[in-house]
DSSP file (Angstrom, degrees, kcal/mol; ACC not computed):
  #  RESIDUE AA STRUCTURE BP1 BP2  ACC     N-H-->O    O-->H-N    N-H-->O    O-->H-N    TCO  KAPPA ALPHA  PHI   PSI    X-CA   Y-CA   Z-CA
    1    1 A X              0   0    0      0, 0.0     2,-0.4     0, 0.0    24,-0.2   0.000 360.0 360.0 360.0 135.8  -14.3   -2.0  -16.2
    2    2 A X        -     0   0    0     22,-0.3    22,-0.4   101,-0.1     2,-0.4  -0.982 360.0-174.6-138.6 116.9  -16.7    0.7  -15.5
    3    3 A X        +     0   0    0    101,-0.5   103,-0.3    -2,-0.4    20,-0.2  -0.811   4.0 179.3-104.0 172.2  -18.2    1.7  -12.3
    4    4 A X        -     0   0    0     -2,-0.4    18,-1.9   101,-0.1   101,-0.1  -0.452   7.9-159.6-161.3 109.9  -21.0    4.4  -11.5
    5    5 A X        +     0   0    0     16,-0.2     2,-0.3    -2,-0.1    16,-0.2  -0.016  13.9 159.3 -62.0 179.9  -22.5    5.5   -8.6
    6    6 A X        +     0   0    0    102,-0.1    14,-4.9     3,-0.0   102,-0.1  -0.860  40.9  76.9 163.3 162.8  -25.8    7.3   -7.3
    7    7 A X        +     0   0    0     12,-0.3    11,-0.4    -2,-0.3    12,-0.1   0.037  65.5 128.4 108.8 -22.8  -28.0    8.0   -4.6
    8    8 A X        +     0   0    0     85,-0.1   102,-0.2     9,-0.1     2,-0.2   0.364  23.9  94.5 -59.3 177.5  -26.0   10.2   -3.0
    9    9 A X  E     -a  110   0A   0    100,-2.5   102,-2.2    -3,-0.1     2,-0.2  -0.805  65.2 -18.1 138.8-170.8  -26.9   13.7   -1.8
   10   10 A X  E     +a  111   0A   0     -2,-0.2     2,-0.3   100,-0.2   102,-0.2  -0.550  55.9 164.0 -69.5 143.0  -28.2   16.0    1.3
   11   11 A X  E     -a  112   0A   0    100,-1.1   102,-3.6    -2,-0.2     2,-0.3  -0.980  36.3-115.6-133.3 149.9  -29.8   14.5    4.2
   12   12 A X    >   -     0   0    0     -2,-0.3     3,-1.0   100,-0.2   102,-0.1  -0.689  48.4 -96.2 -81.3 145.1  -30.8   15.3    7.8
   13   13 A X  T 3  S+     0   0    0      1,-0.3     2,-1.0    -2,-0.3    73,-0.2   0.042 119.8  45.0 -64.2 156.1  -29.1   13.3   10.4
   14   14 A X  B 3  S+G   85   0B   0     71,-3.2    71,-0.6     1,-0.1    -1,-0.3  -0.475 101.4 129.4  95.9 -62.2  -31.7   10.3   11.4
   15   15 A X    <   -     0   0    0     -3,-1.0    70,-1.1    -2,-1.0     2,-0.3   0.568  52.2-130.0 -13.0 176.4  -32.1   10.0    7.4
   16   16 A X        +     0   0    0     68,-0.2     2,-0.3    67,-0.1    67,-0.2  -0.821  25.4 156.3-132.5 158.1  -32.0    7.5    4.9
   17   17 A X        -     0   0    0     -2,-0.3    65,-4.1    65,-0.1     2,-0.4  -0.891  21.9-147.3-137.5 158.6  -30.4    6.8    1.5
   18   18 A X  E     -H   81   0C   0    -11,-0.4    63,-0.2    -2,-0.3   -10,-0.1  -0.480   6.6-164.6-134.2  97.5  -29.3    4.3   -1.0
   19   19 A X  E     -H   80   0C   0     61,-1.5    61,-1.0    -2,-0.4     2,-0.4  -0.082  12.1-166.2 -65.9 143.8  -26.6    4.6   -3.0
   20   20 A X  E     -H   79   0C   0    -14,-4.9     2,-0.6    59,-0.2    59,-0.2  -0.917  11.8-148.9-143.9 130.6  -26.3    2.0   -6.1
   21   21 A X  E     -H   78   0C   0     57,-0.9    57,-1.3    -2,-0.4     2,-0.7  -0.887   3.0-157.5-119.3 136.7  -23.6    1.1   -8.4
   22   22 A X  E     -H   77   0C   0    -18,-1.9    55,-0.2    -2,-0.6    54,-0.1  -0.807  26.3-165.5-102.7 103.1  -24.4    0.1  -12.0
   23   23 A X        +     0   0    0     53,-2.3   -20,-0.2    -2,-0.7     5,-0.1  -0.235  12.7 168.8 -83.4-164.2  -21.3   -1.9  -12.9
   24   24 A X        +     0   0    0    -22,-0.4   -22,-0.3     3,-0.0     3,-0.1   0.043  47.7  46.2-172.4  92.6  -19.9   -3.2  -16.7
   25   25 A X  S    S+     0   0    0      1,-0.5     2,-0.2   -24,-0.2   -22,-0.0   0.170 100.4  71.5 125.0   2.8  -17.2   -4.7  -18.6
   26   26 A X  S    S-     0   0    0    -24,-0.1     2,-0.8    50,-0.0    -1,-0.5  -0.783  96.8 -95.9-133.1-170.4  -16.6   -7.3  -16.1
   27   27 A X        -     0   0    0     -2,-0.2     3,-0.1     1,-0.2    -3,-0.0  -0.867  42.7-170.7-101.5 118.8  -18.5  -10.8  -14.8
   28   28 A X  S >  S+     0   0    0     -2,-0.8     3,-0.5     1,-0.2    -1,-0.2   0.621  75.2  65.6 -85.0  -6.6  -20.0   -8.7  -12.0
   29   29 A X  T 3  S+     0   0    0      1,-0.2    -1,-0.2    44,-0.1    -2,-0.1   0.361 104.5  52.1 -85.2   6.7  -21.4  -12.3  -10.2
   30   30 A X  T 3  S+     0   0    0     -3,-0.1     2,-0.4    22,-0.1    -1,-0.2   0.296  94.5  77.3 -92.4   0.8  -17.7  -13.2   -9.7
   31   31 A X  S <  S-     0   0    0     -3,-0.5    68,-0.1    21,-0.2     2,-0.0  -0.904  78.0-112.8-145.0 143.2  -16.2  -10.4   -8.0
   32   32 A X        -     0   0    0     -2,-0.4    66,-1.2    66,-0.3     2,-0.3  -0.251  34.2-143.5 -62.0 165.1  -16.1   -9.2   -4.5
   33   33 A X  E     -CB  50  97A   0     17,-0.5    17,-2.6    64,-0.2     2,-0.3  -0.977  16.0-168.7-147.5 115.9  -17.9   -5.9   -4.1
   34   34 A X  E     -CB  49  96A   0     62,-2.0    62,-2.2    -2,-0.3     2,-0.5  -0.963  15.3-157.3-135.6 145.7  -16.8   -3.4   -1.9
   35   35 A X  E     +CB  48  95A   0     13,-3.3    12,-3.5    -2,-0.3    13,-0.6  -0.905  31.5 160.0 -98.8 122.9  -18.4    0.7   -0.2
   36   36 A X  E     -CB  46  94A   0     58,-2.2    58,-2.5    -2,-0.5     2,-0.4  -0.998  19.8-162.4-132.6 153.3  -15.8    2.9    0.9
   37   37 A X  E     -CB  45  93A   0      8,-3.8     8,-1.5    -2,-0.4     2,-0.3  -0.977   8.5-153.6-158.4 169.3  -15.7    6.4    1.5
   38   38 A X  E     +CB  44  92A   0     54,-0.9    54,-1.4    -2,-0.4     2,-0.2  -0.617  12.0 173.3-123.1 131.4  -13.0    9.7    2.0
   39   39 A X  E >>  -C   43   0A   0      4,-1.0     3,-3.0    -2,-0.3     4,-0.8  -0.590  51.8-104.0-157.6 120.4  -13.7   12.7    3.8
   40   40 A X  T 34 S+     0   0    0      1,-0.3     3,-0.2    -2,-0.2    -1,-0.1   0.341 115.4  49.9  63.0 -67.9  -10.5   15.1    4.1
   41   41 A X  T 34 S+     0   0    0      1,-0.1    -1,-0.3     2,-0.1    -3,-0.0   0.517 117.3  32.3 -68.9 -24.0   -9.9   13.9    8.1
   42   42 A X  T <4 S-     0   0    0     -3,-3.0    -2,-0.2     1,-0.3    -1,-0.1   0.212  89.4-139.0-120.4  10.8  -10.0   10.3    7.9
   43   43 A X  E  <  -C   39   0A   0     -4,-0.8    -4,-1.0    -3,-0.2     2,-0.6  -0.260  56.5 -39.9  67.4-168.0   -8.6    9.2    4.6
   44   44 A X  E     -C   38   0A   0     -6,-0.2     2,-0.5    -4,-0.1    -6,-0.2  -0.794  64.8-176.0-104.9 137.5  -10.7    6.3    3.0
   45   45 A X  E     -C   37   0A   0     -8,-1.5    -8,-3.8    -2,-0.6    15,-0.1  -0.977  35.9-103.0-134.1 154.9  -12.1    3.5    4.8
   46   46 A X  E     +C   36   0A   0     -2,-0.5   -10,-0.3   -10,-0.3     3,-0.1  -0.227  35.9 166.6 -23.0 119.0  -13.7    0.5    4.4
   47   47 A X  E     -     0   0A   0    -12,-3.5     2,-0.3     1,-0.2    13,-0.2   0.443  69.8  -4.0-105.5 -60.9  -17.6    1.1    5.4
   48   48 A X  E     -C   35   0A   0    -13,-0.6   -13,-3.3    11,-0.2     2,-0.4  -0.949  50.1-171.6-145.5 125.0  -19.1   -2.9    3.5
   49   49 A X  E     -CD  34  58A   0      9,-1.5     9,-1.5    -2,-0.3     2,-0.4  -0.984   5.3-169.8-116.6 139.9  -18.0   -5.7    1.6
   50   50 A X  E     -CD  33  57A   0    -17,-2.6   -17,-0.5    -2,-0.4     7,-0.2  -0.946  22.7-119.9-128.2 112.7  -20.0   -8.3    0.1
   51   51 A X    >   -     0   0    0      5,-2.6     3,-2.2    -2,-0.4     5,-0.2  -0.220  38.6-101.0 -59.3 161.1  -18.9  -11.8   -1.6
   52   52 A X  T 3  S+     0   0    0      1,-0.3   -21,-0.2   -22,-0.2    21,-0.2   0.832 123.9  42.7 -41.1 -57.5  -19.7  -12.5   -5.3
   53   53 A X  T 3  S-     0   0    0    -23,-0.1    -1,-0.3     1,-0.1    -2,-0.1   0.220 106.3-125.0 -65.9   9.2  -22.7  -14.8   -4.1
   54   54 A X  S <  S+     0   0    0     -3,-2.2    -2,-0.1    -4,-0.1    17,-0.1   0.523  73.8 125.7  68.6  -4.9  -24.0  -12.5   -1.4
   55   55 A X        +     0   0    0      1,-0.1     2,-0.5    -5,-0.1    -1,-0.1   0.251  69.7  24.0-103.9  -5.7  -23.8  -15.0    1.1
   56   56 A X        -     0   0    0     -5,-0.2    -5,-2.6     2,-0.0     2,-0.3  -0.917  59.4-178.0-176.0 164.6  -21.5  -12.9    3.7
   57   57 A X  E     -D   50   0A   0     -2,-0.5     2,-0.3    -7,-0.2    -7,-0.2  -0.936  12.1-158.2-148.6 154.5  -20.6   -9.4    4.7
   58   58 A X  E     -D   49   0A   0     -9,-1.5    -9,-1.5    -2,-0.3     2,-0.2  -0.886  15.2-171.5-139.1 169.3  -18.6   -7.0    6.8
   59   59 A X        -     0   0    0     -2,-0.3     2,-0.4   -11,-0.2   -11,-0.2  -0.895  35.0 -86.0-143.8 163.9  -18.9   -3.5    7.9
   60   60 A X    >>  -     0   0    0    -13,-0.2     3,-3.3    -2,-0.2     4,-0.7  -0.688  41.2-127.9 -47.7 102.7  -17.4   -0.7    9.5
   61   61 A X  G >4 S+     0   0    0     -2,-0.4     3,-2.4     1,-0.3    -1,-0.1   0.618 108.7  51.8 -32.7 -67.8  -18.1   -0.8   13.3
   62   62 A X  G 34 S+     0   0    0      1,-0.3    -1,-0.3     3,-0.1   -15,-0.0   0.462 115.6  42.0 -56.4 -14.0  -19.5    2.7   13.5
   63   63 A X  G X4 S+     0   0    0     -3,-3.3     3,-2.4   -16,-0.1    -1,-0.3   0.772  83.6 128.9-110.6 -24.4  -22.0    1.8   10.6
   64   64 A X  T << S+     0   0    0     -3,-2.4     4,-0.1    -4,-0.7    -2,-0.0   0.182  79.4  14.8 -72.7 118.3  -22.9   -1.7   12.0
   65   65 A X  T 3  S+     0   0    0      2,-0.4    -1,-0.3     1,-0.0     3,-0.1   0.544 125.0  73.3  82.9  -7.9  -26.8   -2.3   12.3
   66   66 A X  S <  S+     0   0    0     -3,-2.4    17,-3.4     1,-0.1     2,-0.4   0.621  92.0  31.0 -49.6 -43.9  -27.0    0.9   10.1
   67   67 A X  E     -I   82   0C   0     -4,-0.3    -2,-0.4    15,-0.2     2,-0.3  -0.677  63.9-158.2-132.1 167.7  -26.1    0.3    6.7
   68   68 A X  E     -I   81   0C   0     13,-1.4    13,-2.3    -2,-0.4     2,-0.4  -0.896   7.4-146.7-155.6 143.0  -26.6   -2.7    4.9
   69   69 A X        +     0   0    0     -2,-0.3     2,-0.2    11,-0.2    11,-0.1  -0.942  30.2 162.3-132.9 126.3  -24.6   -3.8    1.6
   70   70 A X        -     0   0    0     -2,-0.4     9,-1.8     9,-0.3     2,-0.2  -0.750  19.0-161.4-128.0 175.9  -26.7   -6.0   -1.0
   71   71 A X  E     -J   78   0C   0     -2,-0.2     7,-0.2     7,-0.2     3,-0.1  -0.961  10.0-159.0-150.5 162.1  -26.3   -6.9   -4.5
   72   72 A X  E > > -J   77   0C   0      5,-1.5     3,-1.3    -2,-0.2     5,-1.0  -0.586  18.7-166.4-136.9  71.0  -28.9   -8.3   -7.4
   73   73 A X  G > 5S+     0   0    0      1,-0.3     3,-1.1     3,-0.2   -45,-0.1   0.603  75.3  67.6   9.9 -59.5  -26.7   -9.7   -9.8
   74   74 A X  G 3 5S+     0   0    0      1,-0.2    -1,-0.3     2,-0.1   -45,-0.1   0.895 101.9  50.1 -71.5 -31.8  -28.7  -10.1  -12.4
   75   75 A X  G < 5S-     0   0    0     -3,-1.3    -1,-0.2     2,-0.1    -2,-0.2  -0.168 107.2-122.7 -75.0  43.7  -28.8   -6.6  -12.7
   76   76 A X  T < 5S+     0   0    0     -3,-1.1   -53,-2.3    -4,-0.2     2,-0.3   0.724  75.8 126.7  39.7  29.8  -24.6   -6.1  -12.5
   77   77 A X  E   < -HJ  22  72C   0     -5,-1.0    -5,-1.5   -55,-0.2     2,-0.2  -0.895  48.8-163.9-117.7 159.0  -25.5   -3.7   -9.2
   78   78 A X  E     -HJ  21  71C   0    -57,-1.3   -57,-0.9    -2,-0.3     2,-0.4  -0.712  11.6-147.0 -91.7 171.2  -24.7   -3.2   -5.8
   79   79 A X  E     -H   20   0C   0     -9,-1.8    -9,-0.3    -2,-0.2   -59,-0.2  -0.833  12.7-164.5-120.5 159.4  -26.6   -1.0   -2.6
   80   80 A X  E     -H   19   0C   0    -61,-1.0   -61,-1.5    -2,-0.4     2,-0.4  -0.634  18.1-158.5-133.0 106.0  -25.6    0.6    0.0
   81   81 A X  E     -HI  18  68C   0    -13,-2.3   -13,-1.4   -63,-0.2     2,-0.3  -0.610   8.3-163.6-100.3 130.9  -28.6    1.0    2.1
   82   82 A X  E     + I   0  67C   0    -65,-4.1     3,-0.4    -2,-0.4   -15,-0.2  -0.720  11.8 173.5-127.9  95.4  -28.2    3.8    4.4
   83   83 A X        +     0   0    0    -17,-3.4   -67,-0.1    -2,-0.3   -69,-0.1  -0.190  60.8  14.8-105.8 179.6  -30.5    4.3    7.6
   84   84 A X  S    S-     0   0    0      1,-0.1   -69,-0.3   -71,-0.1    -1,-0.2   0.450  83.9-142.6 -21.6  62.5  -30.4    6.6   10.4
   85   85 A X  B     -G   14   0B   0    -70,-1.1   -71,-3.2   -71,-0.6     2,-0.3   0.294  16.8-163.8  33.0  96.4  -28.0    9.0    9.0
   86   86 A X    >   -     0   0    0    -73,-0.2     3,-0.8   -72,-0.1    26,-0.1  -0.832  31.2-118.4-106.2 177.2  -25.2   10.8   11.2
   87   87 A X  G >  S+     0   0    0     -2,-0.3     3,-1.3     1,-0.2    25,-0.2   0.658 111.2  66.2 -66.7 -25.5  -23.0   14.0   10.3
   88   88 A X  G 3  S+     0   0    0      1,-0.3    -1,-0.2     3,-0.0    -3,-0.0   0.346  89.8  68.8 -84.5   4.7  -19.8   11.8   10.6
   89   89 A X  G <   +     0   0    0     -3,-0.8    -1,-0.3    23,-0.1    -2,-0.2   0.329  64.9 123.3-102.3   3.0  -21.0   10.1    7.7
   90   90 A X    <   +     0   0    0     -3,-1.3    21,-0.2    22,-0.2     2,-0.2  -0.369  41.0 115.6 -14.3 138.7  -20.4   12.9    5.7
   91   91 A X  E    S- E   0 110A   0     19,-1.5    19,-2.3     2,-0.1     2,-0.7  -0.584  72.6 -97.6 166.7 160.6  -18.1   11.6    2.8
   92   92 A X  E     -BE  38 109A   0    -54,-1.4   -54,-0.9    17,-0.2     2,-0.4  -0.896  47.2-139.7 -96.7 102.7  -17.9   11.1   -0.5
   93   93 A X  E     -B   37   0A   0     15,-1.7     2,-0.3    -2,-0.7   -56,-0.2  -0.495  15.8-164.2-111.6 110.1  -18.7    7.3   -1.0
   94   94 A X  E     -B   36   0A   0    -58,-2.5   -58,-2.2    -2,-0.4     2,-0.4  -0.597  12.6-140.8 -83.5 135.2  -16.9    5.1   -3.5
   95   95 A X  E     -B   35   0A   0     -2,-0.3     2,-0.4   -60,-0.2    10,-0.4  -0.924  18.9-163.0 -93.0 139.1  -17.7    1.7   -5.0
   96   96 A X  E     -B   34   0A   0    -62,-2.2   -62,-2.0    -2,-0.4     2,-0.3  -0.963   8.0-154.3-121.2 135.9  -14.8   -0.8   -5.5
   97   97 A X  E     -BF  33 103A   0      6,-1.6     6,-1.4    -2,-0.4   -64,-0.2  -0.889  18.2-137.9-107.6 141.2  -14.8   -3.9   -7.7
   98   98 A X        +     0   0    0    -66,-1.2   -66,-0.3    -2,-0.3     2,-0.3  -0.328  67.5  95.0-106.9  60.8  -12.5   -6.4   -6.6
   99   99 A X  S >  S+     0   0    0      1,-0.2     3,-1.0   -68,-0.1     4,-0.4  -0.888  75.7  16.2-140.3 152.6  -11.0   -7.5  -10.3
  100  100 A X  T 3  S-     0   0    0      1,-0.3    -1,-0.2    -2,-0.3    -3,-0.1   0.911 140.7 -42.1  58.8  48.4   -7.9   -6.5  -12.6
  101  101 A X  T 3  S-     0   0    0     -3,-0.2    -1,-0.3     2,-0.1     2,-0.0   0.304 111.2 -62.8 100.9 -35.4   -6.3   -5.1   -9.7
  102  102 A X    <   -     0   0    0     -3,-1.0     2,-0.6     2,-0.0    -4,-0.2   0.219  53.8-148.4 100.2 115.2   -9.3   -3.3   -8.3
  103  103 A X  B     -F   97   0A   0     -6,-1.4    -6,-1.6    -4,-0.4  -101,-0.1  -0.860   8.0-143.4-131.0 144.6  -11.3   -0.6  -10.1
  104  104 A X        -     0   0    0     -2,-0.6  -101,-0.5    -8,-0.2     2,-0.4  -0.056   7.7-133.3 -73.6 174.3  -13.1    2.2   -8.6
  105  105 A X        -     0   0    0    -10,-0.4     3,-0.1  -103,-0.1  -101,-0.1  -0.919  43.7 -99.5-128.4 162.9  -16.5    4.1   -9.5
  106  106 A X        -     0   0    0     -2,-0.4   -12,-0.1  -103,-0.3  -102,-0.0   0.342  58.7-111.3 -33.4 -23.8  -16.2    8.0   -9.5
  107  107 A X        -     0   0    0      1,-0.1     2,-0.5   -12,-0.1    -1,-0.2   0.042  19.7-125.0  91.4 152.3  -17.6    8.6   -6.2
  108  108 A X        -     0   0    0     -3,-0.1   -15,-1.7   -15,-0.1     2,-0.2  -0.941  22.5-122.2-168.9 122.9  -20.9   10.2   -5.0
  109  109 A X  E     - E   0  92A   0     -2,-0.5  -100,-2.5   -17,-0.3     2,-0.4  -0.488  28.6-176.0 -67.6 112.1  -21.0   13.1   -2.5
  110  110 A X  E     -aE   9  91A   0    -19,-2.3   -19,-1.5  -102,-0.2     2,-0.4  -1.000   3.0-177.1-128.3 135.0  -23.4   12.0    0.9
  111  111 A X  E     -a   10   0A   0   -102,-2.2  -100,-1.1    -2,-0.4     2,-0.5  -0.976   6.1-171.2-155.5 111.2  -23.8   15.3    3.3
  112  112 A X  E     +a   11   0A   0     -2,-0.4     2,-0.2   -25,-0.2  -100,-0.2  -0.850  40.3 121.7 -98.1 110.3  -25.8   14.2    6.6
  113  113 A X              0   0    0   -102,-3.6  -102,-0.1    -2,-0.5    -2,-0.1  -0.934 360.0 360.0-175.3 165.7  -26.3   17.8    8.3
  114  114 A X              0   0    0     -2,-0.2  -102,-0.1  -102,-0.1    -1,-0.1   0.453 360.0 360.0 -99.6 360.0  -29.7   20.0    9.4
């Protein structure tokens, strides 16, 4: 199982990004799909999870009407679409596959600040 993220990087608060994870080595249209991310003061949380079909989602309050979590299947990826940008989204933002236990991607550095 292989994840990898990207998209990450600096932005100014109000900003945008999208992060995307290229997944592999598993059937990525069967498995839950999940964004979480770490920053040093709050541990890791949850931000968006998305069933195998796409068909339903949660988020993180704080993020809610912000971010949006997609997938295209056919190309084994997930999004994390990320719209007006604050500094408390600072973090470094994981992808999680929810197979074998659960496997991680490497993580990708997002730093909202002016």
């Amino acid at each position: 199982v292989q994840l990898a993220e990207s998209g990450g990087g600096l932005v100014q608060p109000g900003g945008s990004l999208r992060l995307s994870c290229a997944a592999s080595g598993f059937t990525f249209s069967s498995a839950m799909m999940r964004w979480f991310r770490q920053t040093p003061g709050k541990g890791r949380q949850l931000v968006a999870s998305i069933t195998s079909g796409g068909g339903s989602t949660i988020y993180l309050d704080s993020v809610k009407g912000r971010f949006s979590i997609s997938r295209d299947n056919a190309k084994n990826t997930v999004y994390l679409q990320m719209n007006s940008l604050e500094p408390d989204d600072t973090a470094v933002y994981y992808c999680y596959a929810g197979v074998a236990g659960g496997a991680w991607g490497q993580g990708t550095q997002v730093t909202v600040s002016s």
